[in-house]
C-alpha positions, 0 to 999 in steps of 0.5 A: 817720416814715411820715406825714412821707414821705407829706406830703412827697410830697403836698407835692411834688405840690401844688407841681406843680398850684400851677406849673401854675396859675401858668403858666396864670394868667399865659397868662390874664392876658397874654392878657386883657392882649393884647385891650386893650393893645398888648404891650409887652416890659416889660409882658409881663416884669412881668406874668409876674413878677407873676402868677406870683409872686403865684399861687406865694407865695399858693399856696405858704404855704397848701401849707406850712401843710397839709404841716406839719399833715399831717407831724405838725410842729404836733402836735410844736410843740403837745406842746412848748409846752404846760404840764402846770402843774406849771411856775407 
């Protein structure tokens, strides 16, 4: 129970660095965006949308995988699904 907490803890922490990056990204890519193209409000509403979505989902799935190896929620779905071979 006690590596439970820690991962969700360090889960909550990545989270945070990983909306961060996302902010970041999507000032980086209105900013590129900006010296070649006039900008425009749709423009900008997608981009926003798309990047930062993009970065978060992405980032957010690897950030899921790690705090369920670190939680120990594998090693639980490993026990339960393997066969001493008493079964067949």
């Amino acid at each position: 129970m006690k590596d439970r907490a820690a991962a969700m803890a360090e889960f909550k922490r990545m989270l945070i660095w990983i909306a961060i990056a996302a902010v970041l990204m999507v000032i980086g890519a209105l900013w590129y965006l900006s010296l070649y193209t006039e900008m425009r409000l749709s423009l900008v509403l997608a981009t926003i949308g798309g990047v930062f979505l993009s970065v978060l989902l992405g980032c957010g799935l690897f950030a899921a995988a790690f705090f369920s190896d670190k939680s120990g929620h594998d090693q639980s779905v490993t026990d339960a699904t393997s066969h001493s071979g008493d079964d067949r």
